[in-house]
C-alpha positions in Angstrom: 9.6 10.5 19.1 7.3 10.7 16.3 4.3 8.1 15.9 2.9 7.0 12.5 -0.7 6.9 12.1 -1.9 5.4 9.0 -5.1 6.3 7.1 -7.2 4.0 5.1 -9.8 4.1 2.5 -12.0 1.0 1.6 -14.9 0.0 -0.6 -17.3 -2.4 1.4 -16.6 -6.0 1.6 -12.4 -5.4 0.9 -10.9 -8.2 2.2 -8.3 -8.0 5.6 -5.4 -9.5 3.1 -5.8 -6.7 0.7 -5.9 -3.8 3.0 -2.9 -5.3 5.3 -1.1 -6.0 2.0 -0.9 -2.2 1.1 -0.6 -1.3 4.7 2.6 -3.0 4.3 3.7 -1.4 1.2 3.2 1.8 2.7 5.0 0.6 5.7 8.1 -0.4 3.9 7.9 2.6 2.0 8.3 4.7 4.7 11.1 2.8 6.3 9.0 1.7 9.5 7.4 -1.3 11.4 4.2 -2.4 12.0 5.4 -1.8 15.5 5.5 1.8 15.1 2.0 2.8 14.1 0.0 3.5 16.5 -3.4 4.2 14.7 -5.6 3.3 11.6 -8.2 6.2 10.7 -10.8 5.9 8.4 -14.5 7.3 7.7 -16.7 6.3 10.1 -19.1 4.2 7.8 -16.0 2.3 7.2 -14.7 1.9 10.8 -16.9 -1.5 11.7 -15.9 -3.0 7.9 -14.7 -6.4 8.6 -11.1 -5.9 6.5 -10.6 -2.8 8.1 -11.3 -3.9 11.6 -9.0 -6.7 10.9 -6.3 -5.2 9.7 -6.3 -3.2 12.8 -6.4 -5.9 15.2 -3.3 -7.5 13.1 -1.6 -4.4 14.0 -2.9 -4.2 17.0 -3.9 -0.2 17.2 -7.2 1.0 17.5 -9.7 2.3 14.2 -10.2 5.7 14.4 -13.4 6.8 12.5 -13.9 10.3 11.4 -17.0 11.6 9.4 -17.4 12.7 6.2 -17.2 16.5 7.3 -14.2 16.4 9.5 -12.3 14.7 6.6 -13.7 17.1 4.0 -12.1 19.8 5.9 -8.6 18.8 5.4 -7.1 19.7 2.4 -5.3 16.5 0.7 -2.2 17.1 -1.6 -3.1 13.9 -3.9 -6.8 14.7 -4.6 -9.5 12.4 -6.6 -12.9 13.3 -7.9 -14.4 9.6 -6.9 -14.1 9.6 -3.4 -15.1 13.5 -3.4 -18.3 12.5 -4.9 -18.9 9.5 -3.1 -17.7 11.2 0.5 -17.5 14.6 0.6 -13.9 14.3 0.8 -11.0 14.3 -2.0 -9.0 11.6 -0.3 -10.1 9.7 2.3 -6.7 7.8 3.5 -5.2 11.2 3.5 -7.6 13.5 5.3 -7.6 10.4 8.1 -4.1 10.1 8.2 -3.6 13.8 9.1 -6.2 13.5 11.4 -6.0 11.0 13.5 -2.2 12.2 13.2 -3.3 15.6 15.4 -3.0 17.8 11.9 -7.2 18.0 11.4 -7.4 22.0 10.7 -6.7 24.0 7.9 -4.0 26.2 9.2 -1.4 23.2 9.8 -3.2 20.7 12.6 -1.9 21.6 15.8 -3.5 19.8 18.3 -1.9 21.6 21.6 -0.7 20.1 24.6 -2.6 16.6 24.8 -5.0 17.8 22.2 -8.3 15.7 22.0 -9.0 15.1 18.7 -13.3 14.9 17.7 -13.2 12.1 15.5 -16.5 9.8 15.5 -15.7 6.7 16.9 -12.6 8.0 17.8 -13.0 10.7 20.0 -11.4 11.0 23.3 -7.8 10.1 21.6 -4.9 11.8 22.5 -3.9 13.6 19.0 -0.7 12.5 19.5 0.5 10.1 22.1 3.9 11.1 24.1 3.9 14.6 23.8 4.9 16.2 27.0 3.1 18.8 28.6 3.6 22.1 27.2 4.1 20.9 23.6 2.2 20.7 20.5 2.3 18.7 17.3 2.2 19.0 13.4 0.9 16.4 11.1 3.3 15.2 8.8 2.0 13.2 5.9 5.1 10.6 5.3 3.8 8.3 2.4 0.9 9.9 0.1 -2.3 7.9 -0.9 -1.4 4.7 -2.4 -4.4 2.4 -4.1 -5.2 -1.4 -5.0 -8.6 -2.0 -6.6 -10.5 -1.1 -3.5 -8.2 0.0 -1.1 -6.3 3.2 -0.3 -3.7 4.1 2.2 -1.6 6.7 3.6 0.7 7.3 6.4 1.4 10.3 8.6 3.4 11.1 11.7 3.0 13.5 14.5 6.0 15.3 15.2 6.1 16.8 18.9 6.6 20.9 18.2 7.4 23.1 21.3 5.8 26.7 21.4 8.2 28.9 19.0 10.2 25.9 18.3 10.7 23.8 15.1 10.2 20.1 15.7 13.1 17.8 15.5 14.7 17.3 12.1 11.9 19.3 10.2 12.1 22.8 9.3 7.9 23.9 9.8 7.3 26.2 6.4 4.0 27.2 5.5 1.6 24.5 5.0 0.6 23.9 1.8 -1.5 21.2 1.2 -2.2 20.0 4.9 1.3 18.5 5.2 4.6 20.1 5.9 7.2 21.0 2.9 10.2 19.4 4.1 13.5 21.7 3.7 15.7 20.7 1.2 19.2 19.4 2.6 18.1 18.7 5.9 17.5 15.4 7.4 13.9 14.4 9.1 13.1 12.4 11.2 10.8 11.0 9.1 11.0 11.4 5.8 8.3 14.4 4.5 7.4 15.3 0.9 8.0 18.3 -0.9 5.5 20.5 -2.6 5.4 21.1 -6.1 6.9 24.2 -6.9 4.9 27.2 -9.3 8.4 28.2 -9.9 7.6 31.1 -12.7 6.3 29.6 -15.8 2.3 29.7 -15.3 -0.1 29.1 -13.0 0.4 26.4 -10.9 -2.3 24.0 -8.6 -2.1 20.6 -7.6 -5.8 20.2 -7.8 -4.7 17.2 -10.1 -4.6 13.1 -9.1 -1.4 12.2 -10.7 -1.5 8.7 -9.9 -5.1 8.5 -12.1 -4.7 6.6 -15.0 -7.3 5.4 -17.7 -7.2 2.2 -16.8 -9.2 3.3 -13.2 -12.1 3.9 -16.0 -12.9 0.8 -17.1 -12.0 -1.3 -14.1 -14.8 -3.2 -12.9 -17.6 -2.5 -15.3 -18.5 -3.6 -18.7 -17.8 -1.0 -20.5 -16.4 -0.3 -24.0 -13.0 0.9 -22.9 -12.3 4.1 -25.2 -9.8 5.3 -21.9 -7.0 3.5 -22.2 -4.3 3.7 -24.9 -3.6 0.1 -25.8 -4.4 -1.2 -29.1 -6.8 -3.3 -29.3 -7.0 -7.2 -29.9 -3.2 -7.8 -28.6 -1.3 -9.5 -28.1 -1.3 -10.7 -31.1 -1.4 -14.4 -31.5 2.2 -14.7 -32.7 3.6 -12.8 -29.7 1.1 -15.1 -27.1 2.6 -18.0 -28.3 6.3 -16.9 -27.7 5.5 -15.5 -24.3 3.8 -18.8 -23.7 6.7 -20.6 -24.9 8.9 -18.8 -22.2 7.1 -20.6 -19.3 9.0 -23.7 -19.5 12.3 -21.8 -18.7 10.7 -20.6 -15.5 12.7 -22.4 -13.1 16.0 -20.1 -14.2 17.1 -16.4 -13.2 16.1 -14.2 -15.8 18.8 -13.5 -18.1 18.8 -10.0 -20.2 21.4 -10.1 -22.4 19.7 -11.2 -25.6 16.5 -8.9 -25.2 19.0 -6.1 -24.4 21.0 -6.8 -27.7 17.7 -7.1 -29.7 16.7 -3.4 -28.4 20.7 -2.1 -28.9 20.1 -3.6 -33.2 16.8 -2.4 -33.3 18.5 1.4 -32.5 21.5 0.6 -33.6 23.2 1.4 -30.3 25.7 -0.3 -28.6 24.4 -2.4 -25.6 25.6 -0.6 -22.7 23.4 2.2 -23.9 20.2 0.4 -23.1 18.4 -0.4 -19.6 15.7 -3.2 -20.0 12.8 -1.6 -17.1 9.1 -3.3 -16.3 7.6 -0.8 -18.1 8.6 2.7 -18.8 6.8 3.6 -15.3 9.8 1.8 -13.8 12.4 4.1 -15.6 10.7 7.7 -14.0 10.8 6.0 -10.8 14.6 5.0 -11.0 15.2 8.6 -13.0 14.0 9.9 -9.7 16.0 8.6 -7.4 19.5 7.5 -9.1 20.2 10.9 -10.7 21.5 13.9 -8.5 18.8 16.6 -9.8 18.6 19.7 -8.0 15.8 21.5 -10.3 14.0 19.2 -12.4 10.9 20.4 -14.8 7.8 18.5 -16.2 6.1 20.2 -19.4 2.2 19.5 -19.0 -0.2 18.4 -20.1 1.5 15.2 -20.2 1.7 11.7 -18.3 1.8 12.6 -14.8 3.7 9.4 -13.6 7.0 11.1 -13.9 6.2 14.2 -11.5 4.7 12.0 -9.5 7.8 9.8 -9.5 10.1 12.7 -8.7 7.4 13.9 -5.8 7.5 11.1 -4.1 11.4 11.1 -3.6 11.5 14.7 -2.0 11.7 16.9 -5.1 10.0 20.2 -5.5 8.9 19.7 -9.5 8.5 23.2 -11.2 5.7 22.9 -14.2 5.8 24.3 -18.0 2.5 24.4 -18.4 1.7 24.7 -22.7 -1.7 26.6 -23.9 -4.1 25.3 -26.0 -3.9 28.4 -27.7 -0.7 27.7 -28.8 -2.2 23.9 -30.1 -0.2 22.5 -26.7 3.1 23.0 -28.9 6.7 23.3 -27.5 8.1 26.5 -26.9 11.9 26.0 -25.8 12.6 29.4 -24.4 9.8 28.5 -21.8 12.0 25.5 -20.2 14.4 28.0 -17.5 17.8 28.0 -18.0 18.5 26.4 -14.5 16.5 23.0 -14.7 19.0 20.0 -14.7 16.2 17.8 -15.5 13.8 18.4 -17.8 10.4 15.7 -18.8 8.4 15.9 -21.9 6.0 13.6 -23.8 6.6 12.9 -27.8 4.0 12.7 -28.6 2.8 13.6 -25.5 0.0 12.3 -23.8 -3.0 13.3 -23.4 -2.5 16.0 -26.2 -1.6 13.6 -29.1 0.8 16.4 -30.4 4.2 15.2 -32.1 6.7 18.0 -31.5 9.5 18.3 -33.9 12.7 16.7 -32.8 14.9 20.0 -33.6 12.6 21.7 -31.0 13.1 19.0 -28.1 17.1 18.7 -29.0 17.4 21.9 -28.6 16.3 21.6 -24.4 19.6 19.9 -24.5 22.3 21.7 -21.8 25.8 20.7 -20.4 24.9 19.5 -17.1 21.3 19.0 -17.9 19.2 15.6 -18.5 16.5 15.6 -20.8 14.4 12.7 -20.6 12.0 12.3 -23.5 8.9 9.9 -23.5 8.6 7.9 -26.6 5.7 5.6 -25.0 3.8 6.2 -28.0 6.3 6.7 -30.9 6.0 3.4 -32.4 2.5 4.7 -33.2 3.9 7.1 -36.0 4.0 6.1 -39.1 8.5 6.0 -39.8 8.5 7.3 -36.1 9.6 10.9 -37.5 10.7 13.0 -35.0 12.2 10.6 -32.7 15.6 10.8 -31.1 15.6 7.3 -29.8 19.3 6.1 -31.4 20.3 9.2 -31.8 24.0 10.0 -29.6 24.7 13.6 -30.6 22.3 15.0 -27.6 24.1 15.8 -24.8 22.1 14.5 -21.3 19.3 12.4 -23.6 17.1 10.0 -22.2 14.7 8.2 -24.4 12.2 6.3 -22.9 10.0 3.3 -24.5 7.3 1.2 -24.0 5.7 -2.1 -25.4 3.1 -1.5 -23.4 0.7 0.4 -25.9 1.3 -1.2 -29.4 1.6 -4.3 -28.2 -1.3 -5.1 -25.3 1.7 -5.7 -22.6 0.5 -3.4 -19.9 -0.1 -6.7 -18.0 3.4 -7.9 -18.5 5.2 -4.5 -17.5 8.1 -4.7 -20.6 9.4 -1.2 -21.4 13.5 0.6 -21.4 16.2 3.1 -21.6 18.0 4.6 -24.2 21.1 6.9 -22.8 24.4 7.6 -22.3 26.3 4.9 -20.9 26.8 6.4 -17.5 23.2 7.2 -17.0 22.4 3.6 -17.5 24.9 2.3 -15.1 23.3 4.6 -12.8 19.6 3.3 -13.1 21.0 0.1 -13.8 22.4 0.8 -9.9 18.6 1.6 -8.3 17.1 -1.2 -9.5 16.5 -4.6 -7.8 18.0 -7.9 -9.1 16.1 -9.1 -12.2 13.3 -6.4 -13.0 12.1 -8.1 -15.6 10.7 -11.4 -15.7 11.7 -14.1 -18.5 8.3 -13.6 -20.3 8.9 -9.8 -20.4 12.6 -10.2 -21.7 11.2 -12.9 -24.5 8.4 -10.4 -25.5 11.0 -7.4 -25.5 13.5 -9.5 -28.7 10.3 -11.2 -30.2 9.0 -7.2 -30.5 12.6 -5.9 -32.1 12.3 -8.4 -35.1 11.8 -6.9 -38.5 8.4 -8.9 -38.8 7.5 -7.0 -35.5 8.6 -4.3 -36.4 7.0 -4.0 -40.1 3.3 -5.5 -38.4 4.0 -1.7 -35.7 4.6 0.2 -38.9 1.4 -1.2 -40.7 -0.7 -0.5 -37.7 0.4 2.8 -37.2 -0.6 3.8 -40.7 -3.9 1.9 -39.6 -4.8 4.1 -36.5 -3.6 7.1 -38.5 -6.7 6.2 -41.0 -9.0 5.7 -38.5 -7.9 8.5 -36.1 -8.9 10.7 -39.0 -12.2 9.1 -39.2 -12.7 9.6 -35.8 -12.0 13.5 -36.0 -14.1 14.1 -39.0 -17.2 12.5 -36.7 -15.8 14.7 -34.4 -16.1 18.0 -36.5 -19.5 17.6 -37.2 -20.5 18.7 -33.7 -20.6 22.6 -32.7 -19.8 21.7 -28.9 -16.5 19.5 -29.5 -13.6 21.5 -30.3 -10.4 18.9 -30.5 -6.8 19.8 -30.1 -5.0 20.2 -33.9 -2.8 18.0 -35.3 -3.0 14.8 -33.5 -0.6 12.5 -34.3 -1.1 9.7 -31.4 -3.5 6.8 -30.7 -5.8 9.1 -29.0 -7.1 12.6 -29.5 -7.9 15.1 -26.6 -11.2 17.3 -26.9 -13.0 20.1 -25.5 -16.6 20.2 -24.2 -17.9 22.4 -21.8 -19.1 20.1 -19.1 -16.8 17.6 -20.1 -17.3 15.8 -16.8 -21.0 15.3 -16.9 -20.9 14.2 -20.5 -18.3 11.4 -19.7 -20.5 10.4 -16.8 -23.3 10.2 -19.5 -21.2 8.4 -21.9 -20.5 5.7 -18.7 -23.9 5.1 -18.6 -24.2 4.5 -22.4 -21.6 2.2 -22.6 -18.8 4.3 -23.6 -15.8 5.0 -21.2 -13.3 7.8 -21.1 -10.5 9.4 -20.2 -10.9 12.2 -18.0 -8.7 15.4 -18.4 -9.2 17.2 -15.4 -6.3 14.8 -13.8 -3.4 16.2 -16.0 -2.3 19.4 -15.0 -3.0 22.2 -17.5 -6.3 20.9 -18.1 -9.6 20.9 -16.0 -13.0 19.3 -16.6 -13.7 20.0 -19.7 -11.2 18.0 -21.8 -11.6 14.4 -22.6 -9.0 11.9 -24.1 -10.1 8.9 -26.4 -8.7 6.7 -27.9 -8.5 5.3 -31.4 -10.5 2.5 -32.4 -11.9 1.1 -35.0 -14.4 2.6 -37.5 -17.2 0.4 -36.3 -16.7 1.0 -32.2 -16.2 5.1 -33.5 -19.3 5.2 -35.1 -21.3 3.9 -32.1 -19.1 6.4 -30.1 -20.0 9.3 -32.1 -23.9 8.7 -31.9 -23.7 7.8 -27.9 -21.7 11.0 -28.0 -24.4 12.9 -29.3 -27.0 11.5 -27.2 -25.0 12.0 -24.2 -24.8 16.1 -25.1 -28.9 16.2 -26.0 -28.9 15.0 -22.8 -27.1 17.9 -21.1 -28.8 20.1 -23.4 
């Protein structure tokens, strides 16, 4: 029988409450029981931290510490610059996970017949307890790195493997990432993650965190916040009051119906053609796992929540990767034939290109569902080229969010327009009431025509000062910036993009990385729009920061 081993990363001084409260989520993820882990591995500077040593003694397995080396020597499938930097390795839930699960070396982590796995304070463990004589085992990573503010955790399994035998339930392919690619169709054990496939668009690597997003910039220091895309000073006061408003009603179910009419008038859809989700993130996740997709396609750059999504359910995800000497633009032909499922951004983040409606239509197939990503359409002035409302596209899925024009990200308000079927089928994978009563209110108080003439105004607003901000831009030899923008945010080019963010951090200024997005590496940056005041401090911290590399 397989064991579950879980790996932990921690910042110092993390309470027990928060690392036993993602242990939990991962737990439930994975379909398992406290019960059934049987170890918690973590780096050995971490291994006598008070919330980690409790957590363990609530679970009642042993912490297994492993140093900074043996973890750096597993390769992680999720990785993330901070904890390379602050470790020496790329993840360090994951890299313990696989080792204290018996799958520590590169080739695939067999530990042989009652291995001994050398791992700091945790040496002298069997790799993986109940193996019989005779037998091996394989690391299995079941639930990839999952975060809080300073806490990360992963789970992995050992799975018993005779000499020339597969292991029960799992087909052993080549490892990839340091964790086994389950075979499609057949039924584990335990549950195991597929890799992403290259397929045969363009290069492929999954050197990219996918679960990094701006706000991971900003959190926890003072900072002018230049990473994230929502506008600034929102909610406004209008749209605080309503949600306030809402509070009194708390005591009753949440009831959709009028937010979901609001949304159907706004598009002029019929309601059954909307799904009201907490947040557009909600609607890759039940996209993933309501819809029967056998070949689904992401076009990068673009927000990587959606692969993400459709990794963590078991799909191999092929990749269209665009070229920024093509400006990052569409090319249809480029999307194979054979995807049933098909992701793009309009417009897309990070790239802040607006591809032309025609162009993204014409992805449409019989049998195919093309899922389109409007979180940032509302930021258009007249929303050209947007297909939300539009019926005549076989397979469509428009996704929006309130998230970004309206400084909602903490209230999680986002949904679905589709084809009737499709949204009795998400409508199916989600739990009861998905979105809170404050969220529903804010949803119809957003669909208004006041609401909806104040988006309009401040989309011709950011399109003024986005201009400003790419004419400060222009005036400096090492910035080249993608063409076009048409977003809240503009993408640039700098050779040693990483060091100058990390300069700009310590002037003040934070942004977004690029290196996380696949298609890009470390020398893009995203920032955002702001106004002309905050972009004129940017623009001299920005030259500061590159006389500093200089």
């Amino acid at each position: 029988m397989a064991s579950a081993h879980l790996g932990v990363g921690a910042r110092p001084g993390v309470p027990v409450d928060e690392v036993l409260a993602l242990v939990g989520a991962v737990l439930r993820e994975a379909g398992l029981t406290r019960a059934e882990v049987r170890s918690l591995g973590t780096l050995d500077a971490r291994a006598a931290e008070p919330g980690v040593t409790g957590a363990a003694a609530v679970l009642g397995v042993p912490v297994r510490g492993f140093t900074a080396g043996e973890l750096a020597a597993v390769p992680v499938p999720h990785p993330s610059a901070l904890p390379l930097a602050a470790t020496g390795t790329a993840s360090v839930a994951e890299a313990a996970a696989l080792l204290a699960a018996g799958g520590g070396t590169r080739d695939g982590g067999e530990a042989g017949a009652g291995g001994e796995a050398s791992a700091g304070t945790g040496a002298g463990t069997p790799a993986c307890a109940g193996v019989p004589p005779g037998s091996g085992s394989r690391a299995v990573l079941v639930v990839p790195k999952r975060k809080t503010r300073r806490v990360t955790c992963a789970l992995a399994a050992s799975v018993p493997v005779r000499p020339n035998e597969d292991a029960p339930g799992v087909r052993l392919l080549p490892r990839t990432h340091g964790y086994i690619a389950g075979e499609p169709g057949s039924p584990p054990t335990i549950p195991t993650p597929h890799t992403t496939a290259a397929m045969d668009m363009h290069t492929h690597t999954d050197a990219h965190d996918l679960r990094h997003h701006g706000d991971a910039e900003v959190r926890d220091e003072k900072l002018i916040d230049l990473a994230v895309n929502v506008r600034t000073n929102t909610p406004p006061d209008w749209l605080r009051e309503r949600i306030a408003d809402s509070l009194t009603g708390l005591a009753a179910y949440p009831d959709a119906r009028a937010a979901r009419a609001a949304v159907a008038e706004r598009h002029d859809l019929p309601s059954n053609r909307v799904l009201l989700t907490a947040g557009a993130a909600e609607a890759f996740v039940l996209l993933a796992r309501a819809l029967p997709v056998r070949r689904p396609v992401v076009v990068h750059p673009q927000f990587t929540e959606p692969e993400a999504a459709l990794r963590d359910v078991g799909h191999e995800v092929g990749r269209v990767l665009l070229r920024e000497e093509d400006g990052f633009r569409l090319d249809p032909a480029a999307v194979p034939e054979d995807a049933d499922l098909v992701v793009i951004g309009n417009p897309t983040n990070p790239t802040s290109v607006l591809h032309p409606a025609a162009s993204i239509a014409a992805l449409a197939r019989p049998g195919r569902t093309l899922v389109v990503d409007e979180a940032f359409m509302d930021a258009v002035p007249g929303e050209r080229e947007s297909l939300a409302g539009r019926t005549d596209v076989p397979g469509l899925v428009v996704l929006r969010s309130l998230t970004k024009t309206w400084g909602l990200a903490g209230l999680r308000i986002g949904y679905v327009l589709a084809e009737p079927e499709t949204v009795e089928a998400l409508e199916g994978a989600q739990p009861l009431w998905p979105v809170s009563t404050p969220a529903l209110v804010a949803a119809e108080a957003c669909m208004s025509r006041v609401a909806l003439a104040e988006a309009e105004h401040a989309a011709h607003r950011i399109g003024v000062e986005r201009a400003h901000l790419l004419a400060g831009l222009a005036e400096f030899d090492e910035v080249r910036t993608v063409e076009g923008s048409e977003g809240p945010f503009v993408l640039l080019r700098i050779d040693g993009a990483d060091a100058v963010r990390e300069r700009l951090r310590s002037l003040g200024f934070a942004a977004r990385r690029g290196d996380t997005f696949p298609g890009l590496d470390r020398n893009w940056l995203r920032i955002a729009v702001r106004d002309r005041v905050t972009t004129n401090r940017f623009l001299q911290a920005l030259d500061q920061a590159l006389l500093m590399g200089g």
